[in-house]
C-alpha positions in Angstrom: 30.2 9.4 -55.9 33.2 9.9 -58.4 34.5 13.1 -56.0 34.5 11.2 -52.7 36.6 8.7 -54.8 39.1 11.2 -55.4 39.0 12.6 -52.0 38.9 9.0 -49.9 41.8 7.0 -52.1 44.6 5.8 -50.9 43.4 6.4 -46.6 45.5 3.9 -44.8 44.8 5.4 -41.4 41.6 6.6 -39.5 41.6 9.0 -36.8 37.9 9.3 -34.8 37.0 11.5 -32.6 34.9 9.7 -29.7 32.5 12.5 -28.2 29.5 13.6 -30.8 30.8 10.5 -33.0 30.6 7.1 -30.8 28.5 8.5 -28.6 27.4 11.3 -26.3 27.3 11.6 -22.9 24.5 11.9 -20.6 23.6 11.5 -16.6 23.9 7.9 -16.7 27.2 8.3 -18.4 26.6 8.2 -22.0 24.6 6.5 -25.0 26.5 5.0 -28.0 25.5 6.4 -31.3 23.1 4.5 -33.8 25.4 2.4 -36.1 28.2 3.4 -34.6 30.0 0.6 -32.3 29.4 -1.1 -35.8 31.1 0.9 -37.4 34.4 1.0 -35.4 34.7 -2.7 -35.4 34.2 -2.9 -39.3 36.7 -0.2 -39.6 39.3 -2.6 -37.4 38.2 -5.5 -39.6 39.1 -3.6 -42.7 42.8 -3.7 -42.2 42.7 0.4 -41.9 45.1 1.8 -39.0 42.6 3.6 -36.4 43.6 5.9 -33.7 41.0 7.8 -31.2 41.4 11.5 -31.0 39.6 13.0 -28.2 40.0 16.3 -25.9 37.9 14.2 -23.6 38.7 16.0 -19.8 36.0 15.6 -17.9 37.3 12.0 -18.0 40.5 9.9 -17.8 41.6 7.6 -20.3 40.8 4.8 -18.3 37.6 6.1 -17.3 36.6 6.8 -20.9 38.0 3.2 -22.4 35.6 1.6 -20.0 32.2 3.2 -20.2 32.8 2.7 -24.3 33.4 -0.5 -23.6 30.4 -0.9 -21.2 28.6 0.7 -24.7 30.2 -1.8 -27.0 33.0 -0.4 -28.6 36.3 -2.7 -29.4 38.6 0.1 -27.9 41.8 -0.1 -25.7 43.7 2.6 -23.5 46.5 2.4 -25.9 44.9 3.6 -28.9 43.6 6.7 -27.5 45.3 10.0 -27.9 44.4 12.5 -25.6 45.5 15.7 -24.1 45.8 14.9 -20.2 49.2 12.3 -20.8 50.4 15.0 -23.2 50.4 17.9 -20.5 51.8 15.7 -18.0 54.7 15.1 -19.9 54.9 19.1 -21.2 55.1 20.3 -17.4 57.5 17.7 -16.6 60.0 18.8 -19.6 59.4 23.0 -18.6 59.7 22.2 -14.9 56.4 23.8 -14.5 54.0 22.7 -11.4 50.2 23.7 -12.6 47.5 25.6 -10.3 44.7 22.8 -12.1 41.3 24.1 -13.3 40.0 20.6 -14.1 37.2 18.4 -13.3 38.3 16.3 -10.3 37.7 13.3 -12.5 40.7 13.3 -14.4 43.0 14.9 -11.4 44.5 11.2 -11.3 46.3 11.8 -14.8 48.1 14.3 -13.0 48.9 12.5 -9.5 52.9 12.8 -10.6 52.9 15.8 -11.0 54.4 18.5 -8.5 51.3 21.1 -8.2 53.3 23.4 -5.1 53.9 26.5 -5.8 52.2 27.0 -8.7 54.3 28.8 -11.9 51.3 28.0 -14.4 47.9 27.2 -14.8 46.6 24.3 -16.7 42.3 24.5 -18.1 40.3 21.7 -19.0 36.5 21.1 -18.9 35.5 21.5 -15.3 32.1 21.3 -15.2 31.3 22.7 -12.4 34.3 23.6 -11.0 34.3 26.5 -13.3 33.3 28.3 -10.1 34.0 31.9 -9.9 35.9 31.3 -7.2 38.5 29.1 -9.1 38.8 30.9 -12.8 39.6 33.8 -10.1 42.2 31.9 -8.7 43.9 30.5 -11.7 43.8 34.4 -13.5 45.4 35.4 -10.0 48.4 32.8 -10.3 48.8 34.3 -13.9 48.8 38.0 -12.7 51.2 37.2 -10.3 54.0 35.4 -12.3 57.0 37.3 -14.6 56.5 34.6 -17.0 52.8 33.3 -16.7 52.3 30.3 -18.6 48.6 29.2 -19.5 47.8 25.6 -20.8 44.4 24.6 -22.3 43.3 20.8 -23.1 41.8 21.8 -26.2 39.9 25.3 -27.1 36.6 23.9 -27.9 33.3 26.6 -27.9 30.7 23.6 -26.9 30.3 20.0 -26.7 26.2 18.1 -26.7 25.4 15.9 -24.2 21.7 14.7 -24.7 20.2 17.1 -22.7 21.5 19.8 -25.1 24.5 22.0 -26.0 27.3 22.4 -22.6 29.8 25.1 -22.7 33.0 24.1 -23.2 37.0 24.8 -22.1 37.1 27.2 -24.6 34.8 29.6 -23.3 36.8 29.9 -19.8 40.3 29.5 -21.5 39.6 32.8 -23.5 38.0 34.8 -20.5 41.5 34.1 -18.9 43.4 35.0 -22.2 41.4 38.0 -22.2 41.9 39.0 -18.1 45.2 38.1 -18.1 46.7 38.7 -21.5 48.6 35.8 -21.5 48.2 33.6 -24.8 46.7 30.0 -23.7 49.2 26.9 -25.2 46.5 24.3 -26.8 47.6 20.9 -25.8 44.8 18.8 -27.6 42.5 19.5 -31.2 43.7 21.4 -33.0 46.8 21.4 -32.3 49.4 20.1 -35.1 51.4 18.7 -32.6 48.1 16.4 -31.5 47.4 15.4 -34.7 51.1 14.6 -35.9 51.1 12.3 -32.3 48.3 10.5 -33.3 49.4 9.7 -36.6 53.2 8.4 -35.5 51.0 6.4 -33.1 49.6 4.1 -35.9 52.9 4.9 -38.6 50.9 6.8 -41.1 51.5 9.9 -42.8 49.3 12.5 -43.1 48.6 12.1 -46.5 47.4 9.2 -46.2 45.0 9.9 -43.2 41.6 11.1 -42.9 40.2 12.1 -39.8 36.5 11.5 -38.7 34.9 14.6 -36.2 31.9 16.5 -35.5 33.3 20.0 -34.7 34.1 21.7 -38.1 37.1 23.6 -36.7 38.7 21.5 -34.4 38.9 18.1 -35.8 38.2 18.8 -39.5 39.9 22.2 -39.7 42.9 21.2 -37.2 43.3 17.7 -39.2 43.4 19.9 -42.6 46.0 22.0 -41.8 48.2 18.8 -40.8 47.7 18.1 -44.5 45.0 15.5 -43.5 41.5 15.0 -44.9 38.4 15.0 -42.6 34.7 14.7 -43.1 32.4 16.3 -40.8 29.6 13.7 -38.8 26.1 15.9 -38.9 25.5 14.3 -35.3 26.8 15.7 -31.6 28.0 19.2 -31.7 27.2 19.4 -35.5 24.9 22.6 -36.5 23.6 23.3 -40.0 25.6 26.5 -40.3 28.9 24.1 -40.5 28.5 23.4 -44.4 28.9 27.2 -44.6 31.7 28.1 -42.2 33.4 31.2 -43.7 37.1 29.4 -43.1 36.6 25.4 -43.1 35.3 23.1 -46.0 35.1 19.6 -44.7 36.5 16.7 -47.2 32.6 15.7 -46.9 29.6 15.7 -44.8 28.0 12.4 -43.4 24.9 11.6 -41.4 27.1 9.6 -39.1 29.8 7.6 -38.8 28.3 5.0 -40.1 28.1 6.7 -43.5 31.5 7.6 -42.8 32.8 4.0 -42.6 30.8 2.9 -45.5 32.3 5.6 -47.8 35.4 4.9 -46.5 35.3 1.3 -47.5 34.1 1.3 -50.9 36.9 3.8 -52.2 39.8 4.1 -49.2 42.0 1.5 -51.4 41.1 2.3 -54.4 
């Protein structure tokens, strides 16, 4: 117990990712899990700064916010950070007006936004929509641009739902990478840029953060290299193999985030 001592002191600030760690999704719309809608309220009770980190886009915000509520979680719109608002706000600055490869549940983040005439293509989870008819589309408006610009909402492989492991945006962002030849832009985990938003969002430095996830290179690996620690949940996307990735050590492995929370209590202010 003396190492996770030295590794947990001095955490003022808690960044969680939501899917595989709250809970994971299913037909009905998801299941919270065990322990962990405790967790995040005695995390908030603690005095600790949290922020939720998600790449969530099959989802909006708003849509997200109220089925955790509906599953018991103390959790507002404005302490979420996610990649939708971000990209909004990215095309708006560039001038850029997306072809969208999304899921038409979050196409409502991006209602503002002037989609004529496409000069980019912006990938998120589509579920389905990943038909071949629409990657087609969006590698067409890439081959046919001087300066094609492709934007991801995250680069994750897979995400677990309860029914089992789903293919994520990753998969389809790197057959266009690989198509095109055009380099995706990763709004989202891992990005730095994500990370360092999150953290302004709740004033703490990165030091003094930890960050809570359940895919070894995208929340722990992305929050490391932002100079964060991270521990690693062994529930929703989790596999065995993670305690042995070739390039990323988590900070620690826990069950859940239950384990998580009570680890983080006993030694975060010491």
């Amino acid at each position: 117990m003396a190492a996770w001592g030295e590794r947990l002191a001095g955490v003022r600030g808690v960044l969680l990712d939501i899917s595989g760690v709250l809970y994971d999704s299913d037909a009905s719309g998801g299941v919270a899990i065990a322990g962990s809608v405790d967790a995040v309220a005695r995390l908030k009770q603690s005095g600790l700064k949290v922020r939720f980190c998600t790449n969530e886009s099959q989802k909006s915000v708003g849509e997200l916010v109220r089925l955790l509520r509906q599953l018991g979680f103390d959790i507002s719109e404005g302490e979420v950070t996610s990649p939708a608002p971000a990209t909004c706000q990215i095309l708006k600055e560039r001038g850029l007006r997306p072809y969208l490869l999304i899921h038409d549940s979050v196409r409502s983040e991006f209602d503002q936004i002037d989609t004529s005439n496409p000069n980019c293509v912006v990938i998120a989870e589509a579920g389905e929509g990943f038909s071949y008819q629409n990657v087609n589309d969006a590698f067409r408006v890439l081959m046919k641009l001087e300066n094609p610009v492709l934007i991801s909402l995250g680069n994750g492989r897979y995400y677990k739902e309860t029914s089992g492991l789903m293919l994520d945006v990753g998969a389809y962002m790197k057959a266009l990478e690989y198509a095109s030849g055009v380099k995706a832009e990763v709004v989202g985990k891992p990005s730095p840029e994500f990370f360092k938003s999150a953290l302004r969002a709740i004033g703490v430095e990165a030091h003094q953060a930890i960050m809570i996830g359940d895919d070894i290179v995208g929340d722990v690996g992305g929050a490391q290299r932002c100079g964060m620690r991270a521990l690693q949940v062994r529930t929703g996307k989790f596999r065995p193999g993670d305690e042995h990735h070739p390039d990323v050590k988590a900070d620690g492995y826990v069950d859940n985030l239950a384990e998580a929370v009570d680890l983080l209590l006993q030694h975060a202010d010491k």
